[in-house]
Biopython code that builds the backbone (N, CA, C, O; Angstrom):
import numpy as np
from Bio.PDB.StructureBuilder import StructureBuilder

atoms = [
    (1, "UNK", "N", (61.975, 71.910, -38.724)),
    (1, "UNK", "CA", (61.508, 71.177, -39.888)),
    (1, "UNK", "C", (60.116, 70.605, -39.629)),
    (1, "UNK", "O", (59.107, 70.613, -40.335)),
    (2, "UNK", "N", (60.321, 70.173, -38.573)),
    (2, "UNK", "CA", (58.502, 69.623, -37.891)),
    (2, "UNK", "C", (57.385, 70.537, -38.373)),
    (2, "UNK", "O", (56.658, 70.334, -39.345)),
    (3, "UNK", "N", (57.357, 71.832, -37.337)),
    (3, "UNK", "CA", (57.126, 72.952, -37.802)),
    (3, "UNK", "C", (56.521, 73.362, -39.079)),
    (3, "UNK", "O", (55.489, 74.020, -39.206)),
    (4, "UNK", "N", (57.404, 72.823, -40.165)),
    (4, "UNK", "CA", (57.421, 73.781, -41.684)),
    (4, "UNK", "C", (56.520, 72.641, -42.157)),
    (4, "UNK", "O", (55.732, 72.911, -43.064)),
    (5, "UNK", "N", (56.537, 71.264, -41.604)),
    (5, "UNK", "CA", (55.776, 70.173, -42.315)),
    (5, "UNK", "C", (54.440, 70.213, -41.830)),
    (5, "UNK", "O", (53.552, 69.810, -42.581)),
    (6, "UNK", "N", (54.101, 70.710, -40.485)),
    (6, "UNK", "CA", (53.026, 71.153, -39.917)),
    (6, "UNK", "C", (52.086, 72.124, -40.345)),
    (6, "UNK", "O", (50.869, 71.941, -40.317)),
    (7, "UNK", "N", (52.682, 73.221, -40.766)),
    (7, "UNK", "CA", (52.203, 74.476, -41.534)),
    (7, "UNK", "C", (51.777, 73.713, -42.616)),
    (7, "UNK", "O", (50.569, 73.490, -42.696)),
    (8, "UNK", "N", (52.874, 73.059, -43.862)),
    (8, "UNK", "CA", (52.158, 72.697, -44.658)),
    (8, "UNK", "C", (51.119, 72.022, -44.922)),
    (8, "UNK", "O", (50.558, 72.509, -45.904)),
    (9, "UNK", "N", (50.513, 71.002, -44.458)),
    (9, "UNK", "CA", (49.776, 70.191, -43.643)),
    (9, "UNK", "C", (48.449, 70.779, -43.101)),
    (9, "UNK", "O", (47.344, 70.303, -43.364)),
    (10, "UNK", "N", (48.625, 71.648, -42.473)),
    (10, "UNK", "CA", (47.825, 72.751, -41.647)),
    (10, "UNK", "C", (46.905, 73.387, -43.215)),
    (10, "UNK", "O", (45.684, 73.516, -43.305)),
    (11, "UNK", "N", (48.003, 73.714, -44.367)),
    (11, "UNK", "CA", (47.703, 74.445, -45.103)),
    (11, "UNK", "C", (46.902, 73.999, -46.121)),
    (11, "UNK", "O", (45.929, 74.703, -46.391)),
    (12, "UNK", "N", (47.166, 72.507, -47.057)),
    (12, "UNK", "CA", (46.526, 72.040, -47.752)),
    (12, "UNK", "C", (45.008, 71.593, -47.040)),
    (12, "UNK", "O", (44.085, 71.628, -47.854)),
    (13, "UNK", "N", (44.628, 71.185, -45.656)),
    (13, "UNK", "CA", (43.736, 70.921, -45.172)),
    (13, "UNK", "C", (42.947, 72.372, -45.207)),
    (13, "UNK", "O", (41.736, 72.284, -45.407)),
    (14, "UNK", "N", (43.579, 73.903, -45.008)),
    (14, "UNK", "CA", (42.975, 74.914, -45.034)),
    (14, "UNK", "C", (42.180, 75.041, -47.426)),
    (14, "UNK", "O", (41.022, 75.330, -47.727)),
    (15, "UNK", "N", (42.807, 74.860, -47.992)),
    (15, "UNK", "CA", (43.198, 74.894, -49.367)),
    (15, "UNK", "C", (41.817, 74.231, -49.795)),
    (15, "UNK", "O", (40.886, 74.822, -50.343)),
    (16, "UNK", "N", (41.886, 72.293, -49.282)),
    (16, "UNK", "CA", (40.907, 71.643, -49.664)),
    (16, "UNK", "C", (39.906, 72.153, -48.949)),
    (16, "UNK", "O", (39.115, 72.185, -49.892)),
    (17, "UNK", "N", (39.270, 72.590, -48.032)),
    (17, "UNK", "CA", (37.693, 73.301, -47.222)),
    (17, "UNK", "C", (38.025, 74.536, -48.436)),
    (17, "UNK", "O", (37.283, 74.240, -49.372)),
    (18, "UNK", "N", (38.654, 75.522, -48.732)),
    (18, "UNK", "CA", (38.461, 76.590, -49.968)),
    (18, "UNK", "C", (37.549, 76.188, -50.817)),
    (18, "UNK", "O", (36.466, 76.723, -51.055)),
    (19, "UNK", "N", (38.102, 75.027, -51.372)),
    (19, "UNK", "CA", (37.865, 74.571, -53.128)),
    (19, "UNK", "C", (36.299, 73.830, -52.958)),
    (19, "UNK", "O", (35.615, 73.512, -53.931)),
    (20, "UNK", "N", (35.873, 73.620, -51.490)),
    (20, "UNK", "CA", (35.195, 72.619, -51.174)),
    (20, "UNK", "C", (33.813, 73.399, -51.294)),
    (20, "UNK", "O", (32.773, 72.817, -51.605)),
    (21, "UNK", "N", (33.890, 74.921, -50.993)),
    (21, "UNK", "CA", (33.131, 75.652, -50.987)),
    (21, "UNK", "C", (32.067, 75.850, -51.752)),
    (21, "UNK", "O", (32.197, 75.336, -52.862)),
    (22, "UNK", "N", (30.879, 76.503, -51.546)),
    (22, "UNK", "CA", (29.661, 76.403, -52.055)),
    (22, "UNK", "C", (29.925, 77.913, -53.277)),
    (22, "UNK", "O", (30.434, 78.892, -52.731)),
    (23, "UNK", "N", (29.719, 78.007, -54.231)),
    (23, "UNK", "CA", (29.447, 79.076, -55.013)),
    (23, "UNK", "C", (29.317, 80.713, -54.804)),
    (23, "UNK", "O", (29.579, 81.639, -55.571)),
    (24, "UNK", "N", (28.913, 80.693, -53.742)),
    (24, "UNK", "CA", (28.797, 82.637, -52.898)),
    (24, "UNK", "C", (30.069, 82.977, -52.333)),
    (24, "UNK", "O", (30.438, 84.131, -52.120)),
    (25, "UNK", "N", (30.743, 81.914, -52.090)),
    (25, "UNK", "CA", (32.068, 82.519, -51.674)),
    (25, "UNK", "C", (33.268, 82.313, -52.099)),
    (25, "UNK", "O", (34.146, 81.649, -51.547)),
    (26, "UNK", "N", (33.333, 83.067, -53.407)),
    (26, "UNK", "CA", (34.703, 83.110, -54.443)),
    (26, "UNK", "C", (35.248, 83.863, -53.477)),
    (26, "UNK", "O", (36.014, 83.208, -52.770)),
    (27, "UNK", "N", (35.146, 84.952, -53.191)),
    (27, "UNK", "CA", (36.305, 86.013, -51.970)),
    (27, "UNK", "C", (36.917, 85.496, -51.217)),
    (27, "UNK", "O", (38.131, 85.699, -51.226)),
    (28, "UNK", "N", (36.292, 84.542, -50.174)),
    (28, "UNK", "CA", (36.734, 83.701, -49.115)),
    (28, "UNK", "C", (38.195, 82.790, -49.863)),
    (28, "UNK", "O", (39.385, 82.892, -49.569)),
    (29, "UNK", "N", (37.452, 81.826, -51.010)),
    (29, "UNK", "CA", (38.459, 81.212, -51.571)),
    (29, "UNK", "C", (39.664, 81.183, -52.272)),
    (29, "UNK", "O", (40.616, 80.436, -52.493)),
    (30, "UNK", "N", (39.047, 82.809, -52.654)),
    (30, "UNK", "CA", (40.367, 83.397, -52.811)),
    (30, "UNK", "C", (41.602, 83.965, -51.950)),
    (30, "UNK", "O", (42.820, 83.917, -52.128)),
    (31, "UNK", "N", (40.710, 84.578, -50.842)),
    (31, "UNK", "CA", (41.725, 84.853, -49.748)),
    (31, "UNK", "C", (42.769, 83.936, -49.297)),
    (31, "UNK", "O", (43.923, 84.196, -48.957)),
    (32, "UNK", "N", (41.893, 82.330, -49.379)),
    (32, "UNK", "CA", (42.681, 81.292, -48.605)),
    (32, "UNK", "C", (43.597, 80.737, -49.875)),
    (32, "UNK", "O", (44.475, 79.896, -49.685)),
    (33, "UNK", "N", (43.365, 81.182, -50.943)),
    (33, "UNK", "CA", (44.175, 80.595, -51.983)),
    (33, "UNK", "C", (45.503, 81.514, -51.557)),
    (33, "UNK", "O", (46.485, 80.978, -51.043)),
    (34, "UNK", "N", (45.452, 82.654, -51.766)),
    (34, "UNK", "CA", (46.631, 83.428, -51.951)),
    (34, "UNK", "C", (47.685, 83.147, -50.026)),
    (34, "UNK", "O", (48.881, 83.196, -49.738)),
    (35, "UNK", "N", (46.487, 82.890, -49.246)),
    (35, "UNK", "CA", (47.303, 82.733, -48.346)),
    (35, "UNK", "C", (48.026, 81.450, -47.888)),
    (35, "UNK", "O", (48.873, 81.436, -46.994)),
    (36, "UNK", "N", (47.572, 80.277, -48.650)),
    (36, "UNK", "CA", (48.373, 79.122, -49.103)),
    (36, "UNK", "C", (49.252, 79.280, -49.743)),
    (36, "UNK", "O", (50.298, 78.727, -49.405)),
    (37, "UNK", "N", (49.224, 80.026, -50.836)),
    (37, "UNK", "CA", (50.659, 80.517, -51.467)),
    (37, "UNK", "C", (51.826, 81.139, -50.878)),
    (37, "UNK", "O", (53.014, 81.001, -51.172)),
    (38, "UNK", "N", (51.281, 81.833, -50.012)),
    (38, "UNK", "CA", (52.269, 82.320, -49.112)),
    (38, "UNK", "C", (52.477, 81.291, -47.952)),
    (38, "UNK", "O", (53.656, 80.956, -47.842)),
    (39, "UNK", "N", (51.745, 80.792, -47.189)),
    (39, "UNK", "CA", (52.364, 79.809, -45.955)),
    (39, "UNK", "C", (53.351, 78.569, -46.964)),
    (39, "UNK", "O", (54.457, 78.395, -46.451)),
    (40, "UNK", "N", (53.152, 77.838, -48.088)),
    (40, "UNK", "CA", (53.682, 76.444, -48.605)),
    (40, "UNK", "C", (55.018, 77.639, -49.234)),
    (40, "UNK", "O", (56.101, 77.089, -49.433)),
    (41, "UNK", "N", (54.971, 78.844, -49.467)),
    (41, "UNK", "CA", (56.493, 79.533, -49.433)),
    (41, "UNK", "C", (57.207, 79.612, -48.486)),
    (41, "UNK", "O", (58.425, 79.435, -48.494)),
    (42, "UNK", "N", (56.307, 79.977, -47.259)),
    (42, "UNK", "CA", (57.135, 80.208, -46.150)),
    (42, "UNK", "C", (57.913, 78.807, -45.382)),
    (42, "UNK", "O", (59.044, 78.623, -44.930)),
    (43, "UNK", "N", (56.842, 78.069, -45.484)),
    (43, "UNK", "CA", (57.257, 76.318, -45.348)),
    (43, "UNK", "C", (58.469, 76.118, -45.685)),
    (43, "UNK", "O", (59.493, 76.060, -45.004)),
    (44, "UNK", "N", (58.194, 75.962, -47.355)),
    (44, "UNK", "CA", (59.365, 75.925, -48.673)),
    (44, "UNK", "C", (61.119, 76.617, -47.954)),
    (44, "UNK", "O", (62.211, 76.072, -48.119)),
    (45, "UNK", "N", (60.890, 77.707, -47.306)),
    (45, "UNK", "CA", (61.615, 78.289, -47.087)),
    (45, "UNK", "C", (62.419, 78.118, -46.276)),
    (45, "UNK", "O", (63.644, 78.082, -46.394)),
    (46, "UNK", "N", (61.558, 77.958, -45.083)),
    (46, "UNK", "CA", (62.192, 77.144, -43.528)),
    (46, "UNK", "C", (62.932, 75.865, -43.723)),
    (46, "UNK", "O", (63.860, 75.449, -43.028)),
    (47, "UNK", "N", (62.290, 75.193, -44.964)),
    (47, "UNK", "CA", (62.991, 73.634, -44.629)),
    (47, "UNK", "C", (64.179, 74.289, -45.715)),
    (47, "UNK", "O", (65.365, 74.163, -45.408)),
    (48, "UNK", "N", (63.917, 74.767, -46.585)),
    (48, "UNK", "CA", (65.354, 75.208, -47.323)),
    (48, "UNK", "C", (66.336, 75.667, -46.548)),
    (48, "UNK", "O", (67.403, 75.079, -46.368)),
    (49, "UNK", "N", (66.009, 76.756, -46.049)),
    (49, "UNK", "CA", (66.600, 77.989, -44.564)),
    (49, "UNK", "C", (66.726, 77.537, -43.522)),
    (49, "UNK", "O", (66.695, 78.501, -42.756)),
    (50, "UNK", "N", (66.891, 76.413, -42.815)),
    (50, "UNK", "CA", (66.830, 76.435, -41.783)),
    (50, "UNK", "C", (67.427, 77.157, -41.071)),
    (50, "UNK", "O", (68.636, 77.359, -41.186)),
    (51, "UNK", "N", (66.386, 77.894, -39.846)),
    (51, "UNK", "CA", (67.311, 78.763, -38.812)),
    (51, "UNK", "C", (68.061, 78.081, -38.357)),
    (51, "UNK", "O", (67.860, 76.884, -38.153)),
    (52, "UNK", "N", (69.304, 78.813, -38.042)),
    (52, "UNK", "CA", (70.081, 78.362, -37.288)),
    (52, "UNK", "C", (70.204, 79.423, -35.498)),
    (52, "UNK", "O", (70.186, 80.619, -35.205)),
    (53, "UNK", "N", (70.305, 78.314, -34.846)),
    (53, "UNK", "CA", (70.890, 78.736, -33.194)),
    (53, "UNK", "C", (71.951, 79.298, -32.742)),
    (53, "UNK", "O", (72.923, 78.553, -32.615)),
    (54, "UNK", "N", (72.119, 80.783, -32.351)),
    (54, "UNK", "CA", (73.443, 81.029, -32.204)),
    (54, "UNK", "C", (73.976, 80.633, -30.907)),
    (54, "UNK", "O", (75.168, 80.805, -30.651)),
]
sb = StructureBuilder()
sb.init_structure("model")
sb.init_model(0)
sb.init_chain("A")
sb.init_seg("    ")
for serial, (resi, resn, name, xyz) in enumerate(atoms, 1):
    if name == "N":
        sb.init_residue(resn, " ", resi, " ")
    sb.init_atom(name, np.array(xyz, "f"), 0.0, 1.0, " ", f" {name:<3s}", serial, name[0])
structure = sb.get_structure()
């Protein structure tokens, strides 16, 4: 759970430097957009999912 709160965390700090960006680099911001979407899923997921230890 640490982990998944870390990522997220990790992620909005990646998200806000995106948006923060200067005008020439829509590509960049887009890359990091879509890949925020995917890490705050994968997050989403883990704390939903938690693995379990066999």
């Amino acid at each position: 759970m640490i982990r998944s709160l870390a990522l997220l965390a990790a992620v909005l700090v990646l998200l806000d430097t995106a948006l923060t960006l200067p005008e020439p680099f829509p590509t960049l911001a887009l890359l990091v957009a879509v890949a925020t979407v995917g890490a705050v899923a994968w997050a989403l997921a883990g704390l939903i999912f938690p693995r379990r230890d066999r």
